[in-house]
C-alpha positions in Angstrom: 271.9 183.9 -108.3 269.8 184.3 -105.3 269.9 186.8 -102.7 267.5 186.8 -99.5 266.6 189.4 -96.9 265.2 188.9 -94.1 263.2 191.0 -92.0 264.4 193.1 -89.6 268.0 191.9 -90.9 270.2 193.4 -93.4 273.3 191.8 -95.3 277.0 192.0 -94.3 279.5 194.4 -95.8 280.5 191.3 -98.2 277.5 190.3 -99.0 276.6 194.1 -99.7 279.8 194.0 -101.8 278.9 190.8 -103.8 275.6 192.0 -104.9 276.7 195.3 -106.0 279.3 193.5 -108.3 277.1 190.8 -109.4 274.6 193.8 -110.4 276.8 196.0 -112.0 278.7 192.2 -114.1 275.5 191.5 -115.0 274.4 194.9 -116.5 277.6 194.7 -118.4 277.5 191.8 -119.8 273.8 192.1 -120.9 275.0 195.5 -122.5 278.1 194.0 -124.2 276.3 190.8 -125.4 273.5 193.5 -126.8 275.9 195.2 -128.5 278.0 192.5 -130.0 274.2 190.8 -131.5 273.4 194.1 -132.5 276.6 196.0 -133.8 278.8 192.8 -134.9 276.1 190.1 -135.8 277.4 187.3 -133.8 275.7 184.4 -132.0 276.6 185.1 -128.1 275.4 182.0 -126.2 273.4 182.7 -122.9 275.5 179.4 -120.7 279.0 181.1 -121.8 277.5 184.7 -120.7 276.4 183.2 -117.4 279.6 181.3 -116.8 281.6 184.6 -118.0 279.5 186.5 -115.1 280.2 183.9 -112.6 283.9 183.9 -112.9 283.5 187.6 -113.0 282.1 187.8 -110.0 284.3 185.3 -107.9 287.8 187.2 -109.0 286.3 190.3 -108.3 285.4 189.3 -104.7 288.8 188.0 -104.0 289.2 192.2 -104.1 286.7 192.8 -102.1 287.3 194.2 -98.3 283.8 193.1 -96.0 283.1 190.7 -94.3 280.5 188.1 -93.5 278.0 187.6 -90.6 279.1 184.4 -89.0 275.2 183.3 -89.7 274.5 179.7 -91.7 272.3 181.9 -94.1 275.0 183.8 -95.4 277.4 180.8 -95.6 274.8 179.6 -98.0 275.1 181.9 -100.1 278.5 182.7 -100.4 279.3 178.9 -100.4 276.4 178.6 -103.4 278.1 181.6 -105.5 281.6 180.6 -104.8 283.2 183.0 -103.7 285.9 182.7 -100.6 283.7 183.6 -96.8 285.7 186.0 -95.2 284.4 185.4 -91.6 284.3 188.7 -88.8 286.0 189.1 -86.0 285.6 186.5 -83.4 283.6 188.0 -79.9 286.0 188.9 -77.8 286.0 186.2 -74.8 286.8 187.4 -70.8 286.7 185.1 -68.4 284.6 186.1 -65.6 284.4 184.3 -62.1 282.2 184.2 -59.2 283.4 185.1 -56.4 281.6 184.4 -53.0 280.6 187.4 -50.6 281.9 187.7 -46.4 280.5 185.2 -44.1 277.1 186.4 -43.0 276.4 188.7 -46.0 274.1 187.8 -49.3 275.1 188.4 -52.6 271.9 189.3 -55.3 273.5 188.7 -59.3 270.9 190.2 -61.5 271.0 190.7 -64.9 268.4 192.4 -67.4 267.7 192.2 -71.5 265.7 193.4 -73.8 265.1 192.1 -77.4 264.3 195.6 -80.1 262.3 192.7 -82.5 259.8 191.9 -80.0 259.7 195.1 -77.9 260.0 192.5 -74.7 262.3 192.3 -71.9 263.4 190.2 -68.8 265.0 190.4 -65.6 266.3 187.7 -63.2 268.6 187.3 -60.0 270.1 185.0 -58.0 270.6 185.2 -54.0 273.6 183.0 -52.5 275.2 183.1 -49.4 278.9 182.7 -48.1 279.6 179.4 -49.0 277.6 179.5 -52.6 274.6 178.2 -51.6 271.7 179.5 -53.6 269.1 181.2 -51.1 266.1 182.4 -53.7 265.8 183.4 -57.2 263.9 185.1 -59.4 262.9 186.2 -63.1 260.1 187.6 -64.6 259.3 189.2 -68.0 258.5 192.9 -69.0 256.9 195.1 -71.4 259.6 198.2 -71.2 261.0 200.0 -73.6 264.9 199.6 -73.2 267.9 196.6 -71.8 269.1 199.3 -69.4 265.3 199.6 -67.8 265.3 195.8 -67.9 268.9 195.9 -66.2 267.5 198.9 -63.5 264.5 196.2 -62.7 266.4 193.2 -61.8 268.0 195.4 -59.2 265.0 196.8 -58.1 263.4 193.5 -57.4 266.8 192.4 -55.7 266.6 194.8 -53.2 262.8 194.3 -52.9 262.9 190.9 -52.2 266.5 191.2 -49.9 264.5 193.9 -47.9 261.1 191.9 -47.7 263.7 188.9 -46.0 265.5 190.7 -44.0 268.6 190.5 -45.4 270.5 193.4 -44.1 274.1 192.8 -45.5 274.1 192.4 -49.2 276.5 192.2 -51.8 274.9 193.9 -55.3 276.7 192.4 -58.3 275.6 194.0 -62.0 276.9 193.3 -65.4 276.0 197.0 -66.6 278.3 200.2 -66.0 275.4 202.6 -66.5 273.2 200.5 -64.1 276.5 201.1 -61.5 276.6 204.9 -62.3 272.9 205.3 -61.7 273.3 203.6 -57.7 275.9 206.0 -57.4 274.5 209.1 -58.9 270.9 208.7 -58.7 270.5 212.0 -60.7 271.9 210.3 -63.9 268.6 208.7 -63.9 266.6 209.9 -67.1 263.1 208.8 -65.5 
């Protein structure tokens, strides 16, 4: 049996639950072959051990309680050992629509992210008017530390560039609550 880790990754609750049992199966059944060689004097064959180990280790799972990351590389595995995937929770799915801002004003959509692996980060935003039309976008990348200083950005350059065109009426639209807290309480602001 073959397990994998990747870097920066770690293994799902079942996957954490199958390796402990197929350690602790194996062990045993090492030791209790041993023993019968040793103790008894009988022949133990190593394909009936292995095959004992692996039905082991597929009833025991159907106790088990984790579940899988939905990833392709832990389908793999499971699928290769046998046992039943028990799949997590689906995301949960909202529906979110766009809704255009009062004729004359501008509505600026930004959104901000940040990726821990890479230590990199990104910011765009999207200017339309009344009727949907896009007026000016803009993205760019970042070296910062955090999503919610890539999410603080993105309105930052919204404003910037609203300001710079004269666009007096503006509609800001943010996916972040803290971002929304920090326009209206500038002293939540940690920098």
């Amino acid at each position: 049996m073959i397990f994998f880790k990747q870097e920066g990754s770690s293994r799902s609750p079942q996957l954490r639950e199958l390796w402990s049992t197929c350690f602790v199966t194996t062990l045993w059944f090492i030791w209790s072959s041993r023993n019968k060689i040793k103790y008894e004097g009988l022949r133990v064959d190593a394909t009936h051990v292995c095959s004992l180990i692996s039905g082991h280790v597929i009833s025991s799972s159907k106790l088990a309680t984790g579940c899988m990351f939905n990833s392709s590389e832990e389908l793999v595995v499971l699928k290769k050992i046998g046992v039943q995937c028990r799949s997590g929770r689906a995301p949960r799915v909202i529906e979110v629509n766009w809704h255009p801002p009062l004729y004359g004003c501008i509505k600026l959509n930004t959104d901000g992210a940040w990726k821990s692996s890479s230590n990199k980060a990104g910011y765009d935003g999207v200017f339309r008017d009344y009727s949907g039309k896009v007026m000016g976008a803009f993205c760019s990348n970042l070296d910062i530390p955090s999503s919610i200083a890539a999410e603080v950005m993105a309105v930052f350059k919204a404003i910037e560039l609203a300001w710079v065109r004269e666009w007096k009426h503006i509609w800001l639209e943010v996916d972040s609550e803290l971002v929304l807290s920090f326009l209206r309480s500038p002293t939540l602001v940690p920098w």
